[in-house]
LOKE-843890 format. One record per atom (N, C-alpha, C, O): x, y, z. Coordinates in steps of 0.05 Angstrom, whole numbers. Layout:
! LOKE-843890
> X,Y,Z
> X,Y,Z
...
***
This chain:
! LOKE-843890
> X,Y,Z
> -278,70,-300
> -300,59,-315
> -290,38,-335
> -267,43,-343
> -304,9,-347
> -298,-13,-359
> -294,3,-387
> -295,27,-391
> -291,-15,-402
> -297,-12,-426
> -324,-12,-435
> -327,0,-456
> -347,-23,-425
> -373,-24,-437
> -386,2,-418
> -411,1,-416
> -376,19,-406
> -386,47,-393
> -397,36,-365
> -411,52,-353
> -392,12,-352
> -395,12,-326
> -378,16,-306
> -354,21,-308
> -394,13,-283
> -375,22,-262
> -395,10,-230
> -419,8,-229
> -376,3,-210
> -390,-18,-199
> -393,9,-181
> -376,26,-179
> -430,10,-163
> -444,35,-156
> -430,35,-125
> -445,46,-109
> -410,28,-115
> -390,33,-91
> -371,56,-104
> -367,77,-92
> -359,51,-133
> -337,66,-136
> -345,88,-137
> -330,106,-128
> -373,95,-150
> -386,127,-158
> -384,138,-124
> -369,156,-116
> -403,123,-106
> -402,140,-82
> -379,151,-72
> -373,174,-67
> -363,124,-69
> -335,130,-66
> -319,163,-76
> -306,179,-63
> -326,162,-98
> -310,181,-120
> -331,212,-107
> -317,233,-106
> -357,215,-101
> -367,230,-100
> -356,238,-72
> -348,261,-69
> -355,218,-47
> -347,214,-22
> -316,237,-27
> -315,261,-20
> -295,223,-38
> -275,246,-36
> -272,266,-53
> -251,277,-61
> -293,272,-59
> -292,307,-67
> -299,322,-51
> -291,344,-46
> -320,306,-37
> -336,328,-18
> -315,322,14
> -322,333,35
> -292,306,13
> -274,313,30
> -259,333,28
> -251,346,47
> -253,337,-1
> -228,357,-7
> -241,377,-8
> -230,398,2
> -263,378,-16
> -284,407,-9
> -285,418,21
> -291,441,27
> -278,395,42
> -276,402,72
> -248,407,87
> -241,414,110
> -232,399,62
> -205,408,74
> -195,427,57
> -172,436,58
> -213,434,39
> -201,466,23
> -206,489,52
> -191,505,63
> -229,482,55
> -245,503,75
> -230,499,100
> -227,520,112
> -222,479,111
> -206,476,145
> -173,489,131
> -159,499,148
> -163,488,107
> -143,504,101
> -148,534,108
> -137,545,127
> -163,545,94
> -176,566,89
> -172,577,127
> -154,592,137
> -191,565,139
> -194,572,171
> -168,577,182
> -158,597,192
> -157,548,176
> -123,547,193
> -102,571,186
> -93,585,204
> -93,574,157
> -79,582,156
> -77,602,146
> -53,609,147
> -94,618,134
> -112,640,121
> -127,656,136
> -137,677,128
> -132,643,169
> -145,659,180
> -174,671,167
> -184,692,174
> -179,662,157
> -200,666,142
> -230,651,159
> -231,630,172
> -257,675,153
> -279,664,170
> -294,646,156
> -297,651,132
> -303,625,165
> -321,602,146
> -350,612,144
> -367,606,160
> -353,630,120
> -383,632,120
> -410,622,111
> -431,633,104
> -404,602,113
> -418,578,107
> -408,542,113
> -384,535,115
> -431,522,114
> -418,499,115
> -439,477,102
> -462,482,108
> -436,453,85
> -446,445,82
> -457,415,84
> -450,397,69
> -480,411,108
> -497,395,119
> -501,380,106
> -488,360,111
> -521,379,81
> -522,349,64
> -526,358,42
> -538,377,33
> -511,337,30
> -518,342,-9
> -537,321,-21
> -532,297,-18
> -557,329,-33
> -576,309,-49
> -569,309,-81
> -567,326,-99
> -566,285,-78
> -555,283,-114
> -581,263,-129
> -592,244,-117
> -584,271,-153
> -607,245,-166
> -584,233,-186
> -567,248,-196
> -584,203,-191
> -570,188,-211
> -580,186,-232
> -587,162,-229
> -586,192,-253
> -600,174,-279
> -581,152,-291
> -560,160,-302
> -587,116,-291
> -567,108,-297
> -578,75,-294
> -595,65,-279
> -561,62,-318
> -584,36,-325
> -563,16,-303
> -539,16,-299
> -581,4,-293
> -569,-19,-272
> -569,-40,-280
> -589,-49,-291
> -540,-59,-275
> -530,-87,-283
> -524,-89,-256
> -519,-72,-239
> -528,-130,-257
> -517,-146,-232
> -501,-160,-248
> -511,-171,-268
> -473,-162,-243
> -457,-181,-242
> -436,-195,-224
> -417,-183,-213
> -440,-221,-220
> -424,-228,-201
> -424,-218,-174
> -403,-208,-167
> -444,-219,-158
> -450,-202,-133
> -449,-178,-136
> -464,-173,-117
> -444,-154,-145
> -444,-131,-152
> -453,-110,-172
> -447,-111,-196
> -468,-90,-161
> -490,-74,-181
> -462,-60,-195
> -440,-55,-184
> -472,-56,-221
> -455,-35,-239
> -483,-24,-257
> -503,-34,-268
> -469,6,-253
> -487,24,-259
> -471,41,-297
> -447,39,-304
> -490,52,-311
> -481,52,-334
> -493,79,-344
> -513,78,-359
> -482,106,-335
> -503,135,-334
> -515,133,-351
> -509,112,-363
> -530,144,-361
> -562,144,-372
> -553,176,-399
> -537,194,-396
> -563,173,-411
> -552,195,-435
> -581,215,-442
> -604,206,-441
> -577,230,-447
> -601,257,-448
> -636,240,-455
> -659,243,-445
> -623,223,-475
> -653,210,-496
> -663,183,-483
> -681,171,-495
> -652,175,-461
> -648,144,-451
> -678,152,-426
> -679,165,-405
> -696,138,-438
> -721,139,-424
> -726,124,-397
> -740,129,-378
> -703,93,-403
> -714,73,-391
> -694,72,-367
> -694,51,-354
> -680,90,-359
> -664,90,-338
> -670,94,-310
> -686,112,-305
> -657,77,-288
> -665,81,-258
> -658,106,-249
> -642,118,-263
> -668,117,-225
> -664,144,-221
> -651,124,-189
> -664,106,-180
> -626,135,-178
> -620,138,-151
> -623,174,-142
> -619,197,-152
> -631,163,-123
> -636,188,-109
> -621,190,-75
> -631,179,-55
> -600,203,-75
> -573,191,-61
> -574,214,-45
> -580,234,-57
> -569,218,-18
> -573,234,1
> -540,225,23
> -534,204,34
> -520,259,23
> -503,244,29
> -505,270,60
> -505,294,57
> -507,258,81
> -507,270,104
> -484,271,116
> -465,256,110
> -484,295,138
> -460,309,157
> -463,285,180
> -485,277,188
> -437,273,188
> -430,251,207
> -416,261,230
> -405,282,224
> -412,255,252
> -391,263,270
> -370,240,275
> -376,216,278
> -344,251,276
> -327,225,282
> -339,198,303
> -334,176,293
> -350,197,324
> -352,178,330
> -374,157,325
> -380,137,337
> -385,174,294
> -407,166,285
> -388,142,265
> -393,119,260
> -372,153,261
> -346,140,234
> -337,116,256
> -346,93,255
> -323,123,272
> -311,107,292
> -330,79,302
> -320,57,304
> -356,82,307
> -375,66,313
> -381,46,288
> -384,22,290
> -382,63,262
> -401,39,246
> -380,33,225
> -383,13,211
> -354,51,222
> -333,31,198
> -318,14,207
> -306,11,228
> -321,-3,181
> -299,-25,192
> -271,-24,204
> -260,-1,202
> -261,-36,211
> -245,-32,228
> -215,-37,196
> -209,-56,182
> -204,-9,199
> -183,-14,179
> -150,-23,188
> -130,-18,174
> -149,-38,217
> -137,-52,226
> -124,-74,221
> -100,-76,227
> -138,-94,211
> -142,-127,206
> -118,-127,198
> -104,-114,183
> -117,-151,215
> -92,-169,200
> -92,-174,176
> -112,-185,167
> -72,-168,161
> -75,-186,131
> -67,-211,133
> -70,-223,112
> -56,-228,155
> -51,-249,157
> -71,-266,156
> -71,-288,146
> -96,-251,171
> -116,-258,178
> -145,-266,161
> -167,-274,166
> -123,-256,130
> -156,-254,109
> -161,-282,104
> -146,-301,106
> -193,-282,94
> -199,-311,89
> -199,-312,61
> -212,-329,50
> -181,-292,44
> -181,-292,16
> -169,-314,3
> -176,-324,-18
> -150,-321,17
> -142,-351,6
> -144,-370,5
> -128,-387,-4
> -168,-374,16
> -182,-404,21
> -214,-394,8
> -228,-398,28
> -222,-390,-2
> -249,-375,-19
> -244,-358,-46
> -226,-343,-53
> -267,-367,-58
> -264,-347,-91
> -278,-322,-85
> -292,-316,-66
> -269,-304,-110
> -271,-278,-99
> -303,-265,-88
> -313,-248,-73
> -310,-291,-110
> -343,-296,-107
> -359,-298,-80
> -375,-283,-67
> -351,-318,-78
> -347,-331,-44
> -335,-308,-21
> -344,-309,1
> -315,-290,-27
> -315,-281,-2
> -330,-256,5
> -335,-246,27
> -341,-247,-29
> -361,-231,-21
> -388,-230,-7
> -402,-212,2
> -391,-262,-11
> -421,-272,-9
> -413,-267,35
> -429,-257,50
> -393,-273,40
> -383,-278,72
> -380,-248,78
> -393,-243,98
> -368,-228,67
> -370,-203,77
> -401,-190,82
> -407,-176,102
> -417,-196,63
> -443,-188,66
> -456,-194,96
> -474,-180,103
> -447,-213,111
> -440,-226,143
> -429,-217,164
> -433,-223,188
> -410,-195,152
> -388,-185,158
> -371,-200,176
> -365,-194,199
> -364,-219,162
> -344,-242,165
> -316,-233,147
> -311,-237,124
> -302,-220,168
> -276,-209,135
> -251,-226,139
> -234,-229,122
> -252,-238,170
> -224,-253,171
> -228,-288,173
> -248,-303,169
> -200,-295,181
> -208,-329,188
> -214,-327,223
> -224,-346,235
> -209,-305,234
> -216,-312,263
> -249,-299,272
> -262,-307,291
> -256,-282,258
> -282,-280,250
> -304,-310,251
> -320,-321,266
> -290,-314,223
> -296,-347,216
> -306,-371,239
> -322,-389,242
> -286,-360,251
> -271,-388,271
> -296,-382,295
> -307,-402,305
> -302,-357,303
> -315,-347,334
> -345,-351,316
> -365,-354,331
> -350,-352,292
> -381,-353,283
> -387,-383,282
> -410,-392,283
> -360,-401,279
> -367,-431,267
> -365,-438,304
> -383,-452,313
> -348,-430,317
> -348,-448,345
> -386,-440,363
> -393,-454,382
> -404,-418,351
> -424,-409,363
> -445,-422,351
> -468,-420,360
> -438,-438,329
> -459,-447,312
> -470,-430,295
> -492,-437,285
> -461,-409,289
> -474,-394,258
> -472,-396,245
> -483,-379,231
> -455,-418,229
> -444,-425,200
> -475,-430,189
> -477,-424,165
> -497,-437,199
> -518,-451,197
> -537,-431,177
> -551,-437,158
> -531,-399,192
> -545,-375,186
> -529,-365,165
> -539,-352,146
> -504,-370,166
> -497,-359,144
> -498,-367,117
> -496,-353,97
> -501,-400,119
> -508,-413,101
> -533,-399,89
> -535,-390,66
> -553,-398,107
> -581,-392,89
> -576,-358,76
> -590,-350,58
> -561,-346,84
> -554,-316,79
> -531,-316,53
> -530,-296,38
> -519,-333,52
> -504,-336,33
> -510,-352,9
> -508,-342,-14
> -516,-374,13
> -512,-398,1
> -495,-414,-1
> -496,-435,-15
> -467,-404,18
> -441,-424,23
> -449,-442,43
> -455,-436,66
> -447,-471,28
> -443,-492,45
> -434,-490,69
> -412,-479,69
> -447,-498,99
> -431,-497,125
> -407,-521,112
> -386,-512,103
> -410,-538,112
> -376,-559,92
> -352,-549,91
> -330,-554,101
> -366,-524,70
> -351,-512,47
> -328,-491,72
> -304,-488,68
> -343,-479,98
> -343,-468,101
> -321,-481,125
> -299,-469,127
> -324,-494,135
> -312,-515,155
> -290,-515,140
> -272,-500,147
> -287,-529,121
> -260,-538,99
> -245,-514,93
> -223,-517,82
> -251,-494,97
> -238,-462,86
> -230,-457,115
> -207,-449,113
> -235,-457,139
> -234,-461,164
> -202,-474,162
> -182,-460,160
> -201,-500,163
> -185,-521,172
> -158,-518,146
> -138,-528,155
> -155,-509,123
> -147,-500,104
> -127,-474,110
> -103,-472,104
> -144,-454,126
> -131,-434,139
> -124,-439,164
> -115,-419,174
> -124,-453,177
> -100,-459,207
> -81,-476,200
> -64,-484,217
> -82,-483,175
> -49,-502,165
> -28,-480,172
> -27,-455,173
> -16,-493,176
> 11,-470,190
> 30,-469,157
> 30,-488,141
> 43,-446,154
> 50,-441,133
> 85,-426,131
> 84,-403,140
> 100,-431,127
> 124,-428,124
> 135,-411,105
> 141,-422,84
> 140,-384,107
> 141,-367,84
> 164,-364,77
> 167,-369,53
> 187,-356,91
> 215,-361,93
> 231,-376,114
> 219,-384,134
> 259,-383,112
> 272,-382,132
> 302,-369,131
> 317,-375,112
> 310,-349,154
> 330,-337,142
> 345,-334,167
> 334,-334,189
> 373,-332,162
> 392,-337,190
> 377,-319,204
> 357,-307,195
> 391,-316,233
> 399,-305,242
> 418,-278,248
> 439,-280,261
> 412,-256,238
> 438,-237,231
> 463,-231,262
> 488,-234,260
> 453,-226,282
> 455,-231,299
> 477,-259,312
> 496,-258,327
> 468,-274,300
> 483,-300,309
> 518,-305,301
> 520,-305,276
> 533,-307,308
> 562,-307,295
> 579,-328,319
> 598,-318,331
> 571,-350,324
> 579,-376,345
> 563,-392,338
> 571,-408,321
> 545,-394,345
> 525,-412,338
> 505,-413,321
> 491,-393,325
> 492,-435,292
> 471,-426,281
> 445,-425,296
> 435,-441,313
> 434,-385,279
> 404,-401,295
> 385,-393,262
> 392,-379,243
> 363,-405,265
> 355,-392,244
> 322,-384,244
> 304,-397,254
> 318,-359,230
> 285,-349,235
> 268,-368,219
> 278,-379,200
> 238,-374,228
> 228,-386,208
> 202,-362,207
> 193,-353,228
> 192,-355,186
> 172,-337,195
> 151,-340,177
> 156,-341,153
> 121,-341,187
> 93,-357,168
> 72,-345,189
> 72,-324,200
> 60,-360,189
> 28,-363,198
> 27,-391,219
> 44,-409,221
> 2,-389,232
> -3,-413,242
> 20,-429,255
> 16,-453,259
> 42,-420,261
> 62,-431,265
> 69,-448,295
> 90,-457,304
> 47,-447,303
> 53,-466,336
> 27,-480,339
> 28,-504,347
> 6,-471,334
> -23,-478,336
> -25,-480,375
> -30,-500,387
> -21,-459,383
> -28,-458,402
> -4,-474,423
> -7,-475,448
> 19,-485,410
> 32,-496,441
> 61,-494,418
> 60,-483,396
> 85,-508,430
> 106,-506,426
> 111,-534,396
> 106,-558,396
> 122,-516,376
> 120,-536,343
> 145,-555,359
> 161,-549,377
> 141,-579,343
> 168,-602,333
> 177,-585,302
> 163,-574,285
> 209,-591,305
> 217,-583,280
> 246,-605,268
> 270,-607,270
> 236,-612,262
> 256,-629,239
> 286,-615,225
> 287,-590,223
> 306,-630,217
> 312,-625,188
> 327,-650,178
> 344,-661,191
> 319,-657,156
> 339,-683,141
> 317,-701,161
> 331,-718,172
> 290,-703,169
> 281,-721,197
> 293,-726,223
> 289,-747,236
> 308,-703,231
> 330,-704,260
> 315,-678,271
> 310,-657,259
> 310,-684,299
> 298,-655,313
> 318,-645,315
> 341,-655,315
> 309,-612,317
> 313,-591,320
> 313,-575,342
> 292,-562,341
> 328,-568,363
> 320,-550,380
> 306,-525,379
> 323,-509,371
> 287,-513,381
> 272,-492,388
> 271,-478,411
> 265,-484,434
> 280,-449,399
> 290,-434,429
> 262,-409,424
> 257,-397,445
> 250,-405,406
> 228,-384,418
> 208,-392,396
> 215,-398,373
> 182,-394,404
> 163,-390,378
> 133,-376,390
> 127,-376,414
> 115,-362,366
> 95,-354,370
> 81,-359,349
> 88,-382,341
> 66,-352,336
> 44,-365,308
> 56,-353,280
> 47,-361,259
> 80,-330,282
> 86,-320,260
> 120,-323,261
> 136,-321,242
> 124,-327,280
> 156,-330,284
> 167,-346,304
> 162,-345,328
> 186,-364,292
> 199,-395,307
> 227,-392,304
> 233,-390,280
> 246,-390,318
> 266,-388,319
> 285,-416,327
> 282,-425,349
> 302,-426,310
> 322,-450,319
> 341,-460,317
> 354,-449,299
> 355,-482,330
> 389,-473,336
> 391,-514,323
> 391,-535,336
> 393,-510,292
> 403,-532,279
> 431,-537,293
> 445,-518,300
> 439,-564,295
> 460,-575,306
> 480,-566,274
> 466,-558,255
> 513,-569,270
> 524,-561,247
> 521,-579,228
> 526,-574,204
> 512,-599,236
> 504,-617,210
> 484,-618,209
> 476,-640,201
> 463,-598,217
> 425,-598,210
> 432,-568,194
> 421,-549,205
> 449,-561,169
> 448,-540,155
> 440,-540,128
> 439,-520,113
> 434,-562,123
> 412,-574,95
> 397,-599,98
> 401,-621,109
> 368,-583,77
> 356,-614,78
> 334,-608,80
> 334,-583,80
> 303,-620,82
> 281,-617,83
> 273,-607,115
> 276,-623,134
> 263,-580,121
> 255,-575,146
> 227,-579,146
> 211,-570,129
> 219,-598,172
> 191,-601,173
> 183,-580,207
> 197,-575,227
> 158,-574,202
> 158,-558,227
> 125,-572,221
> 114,-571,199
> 111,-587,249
> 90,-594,263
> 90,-586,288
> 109,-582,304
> 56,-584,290
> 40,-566,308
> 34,-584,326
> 32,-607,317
> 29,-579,350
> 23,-599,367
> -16,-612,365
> -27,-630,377
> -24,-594,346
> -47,-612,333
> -46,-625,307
> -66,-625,292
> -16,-640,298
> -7,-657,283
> -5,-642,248
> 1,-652,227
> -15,-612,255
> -7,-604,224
> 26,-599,225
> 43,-601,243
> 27,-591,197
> 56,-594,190
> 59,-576,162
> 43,-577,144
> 82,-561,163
> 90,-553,133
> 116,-559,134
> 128,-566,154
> 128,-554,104
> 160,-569,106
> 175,-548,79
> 162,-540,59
> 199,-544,82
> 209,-531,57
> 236,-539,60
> 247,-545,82
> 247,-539,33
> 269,-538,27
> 293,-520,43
> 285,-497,45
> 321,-524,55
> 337,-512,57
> 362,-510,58
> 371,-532,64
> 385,-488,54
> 412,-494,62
> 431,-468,60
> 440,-455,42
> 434,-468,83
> 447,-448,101
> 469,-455,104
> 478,-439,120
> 487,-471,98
> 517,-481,98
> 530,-453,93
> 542,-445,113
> 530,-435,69
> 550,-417,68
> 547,-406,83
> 569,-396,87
> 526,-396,105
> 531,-376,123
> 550,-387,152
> 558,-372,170
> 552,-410,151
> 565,-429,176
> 582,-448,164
> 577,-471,169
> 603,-445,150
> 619,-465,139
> 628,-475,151
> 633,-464,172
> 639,-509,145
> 654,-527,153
> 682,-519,170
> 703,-519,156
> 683,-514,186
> 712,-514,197
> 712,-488,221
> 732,-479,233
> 683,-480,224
> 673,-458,244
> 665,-438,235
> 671,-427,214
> 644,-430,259
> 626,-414,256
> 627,-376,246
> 642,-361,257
> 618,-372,237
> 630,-337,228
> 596,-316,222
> 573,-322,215
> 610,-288,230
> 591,-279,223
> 559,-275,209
> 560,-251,205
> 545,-279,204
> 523,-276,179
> 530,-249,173
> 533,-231,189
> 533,-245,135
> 547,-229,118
> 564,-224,112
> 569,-209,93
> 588,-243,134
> 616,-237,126
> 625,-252,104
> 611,-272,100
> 649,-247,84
> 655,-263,61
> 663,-287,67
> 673,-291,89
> 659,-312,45
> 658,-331,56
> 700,-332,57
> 712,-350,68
***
């Protein structure tokens, strides 16, 4: 709870939600290992809320209501018995790529207004904008289709997070590059110092390549065969010094 006694009305369910789990796994203890008979079980719980309601920022926060407080909303919250494939069918899928979020191209504002859509990733995004629904979601949201395009094209920039030898390699340099977006669908050009690069494996998160011994510093550019590009700084000389090649980790 904030400091001014709110609390946004997901976290209460939430909070009410795992009690009445641990209330179901006191009792499957009880069965399992206690041998013990279950004589009783419980179907649904009805709870009433008394409790003054705020909107802020896309989200209700609720503020309990005190003995003398007349003017307060009443929820009246009904929490029913589910069967797993009842769970399995209608929750989200707690899978997702995190690679995949559209959190970094949208305010927090904004990506809630898109979840309400249930739009949670960029490939989400991508299968609603190639069908033409950006249109519907606009009126459901109030995000610009633009806005929405541009957060699109923003997130398939290919992105370069590290690059780090090869551990493996001890003859020849090779070195990992590992990001996002990293081929855009076909095989990257990769630079260093503006001299290509050989490329011996890549997929959208991992590019692997065999710098000639004088491509061991310098600006690496890596472009996509739909002309994006990211570039970083590098230099890998101590792991491949002048005068031949040696383990990665061994002292110099």
């Amino acid at each position: 709870m904030t400091a001014d006694g709110t609390l946004p009305l997901e976290h209460f369910i939430q909070a009410v939600q795992r009690q009445l789990d641990n209330a179901q796994t006191a009792m499957a203890v009880k069965a399992r290992n206690l041998n013990l008979p279950l004589t009783f079980a419980i179907k649904d719980v009805t709870l009433d809320l008394r409790a003054h309601v705020e909107f802020a920022r896309s989200e209700i926060r609720i503020r309990p209501a005190g003995a003398t407080d007349k003017d307060a909303s009443i929820f009246h919250l009904v929490f029913a018995a589910i069967t797993r494939p009842m769970i399995e069918e209608n929750a989200v899928a707690l899978d997702e790529d995190p690679d995949d979020s559209i959190a970094e191209e949208l305010t927090d504002e904004e990506r809630k207004k898109l979840e309400w859509t249930g739009v949670r990733t960029r490939t989400q995004l991508r299968e609603l904008t190639s069908r033409g629904g950006e249109r519907a979601v606009e009126r459901i949201t109030g995000l610009p289709a633009e806005r929405l395009r541009r957060a699109l094209e923003r997130s398939a920039t290919p992105l370069i997070a590290d690059v780090t030898p090869v551990s493996e390699s001890s003859v020849a340099a090779r070195l990992r590059l590992r990001g996002r977006n990293l081929t855009g669908g076909g095989v990257p050009d990769v630079t260093i110092a503006g001299q290509p690069v050989s490329v011996l494996s890549a997929d959208d998160r991992e590019v692997v390549i065999a710098p000639a011994p004088h491509q061991l510093a310098g600006e690496l550019r890596l472009r996509t065969p739909a002309g994006q590009s990211a570039a970083t700084a590098i230099d890998v000389r101590p792991y491949w010094p002048a005068g031949g090649a040696r383990t990665v980790g061994e002292p110099s």
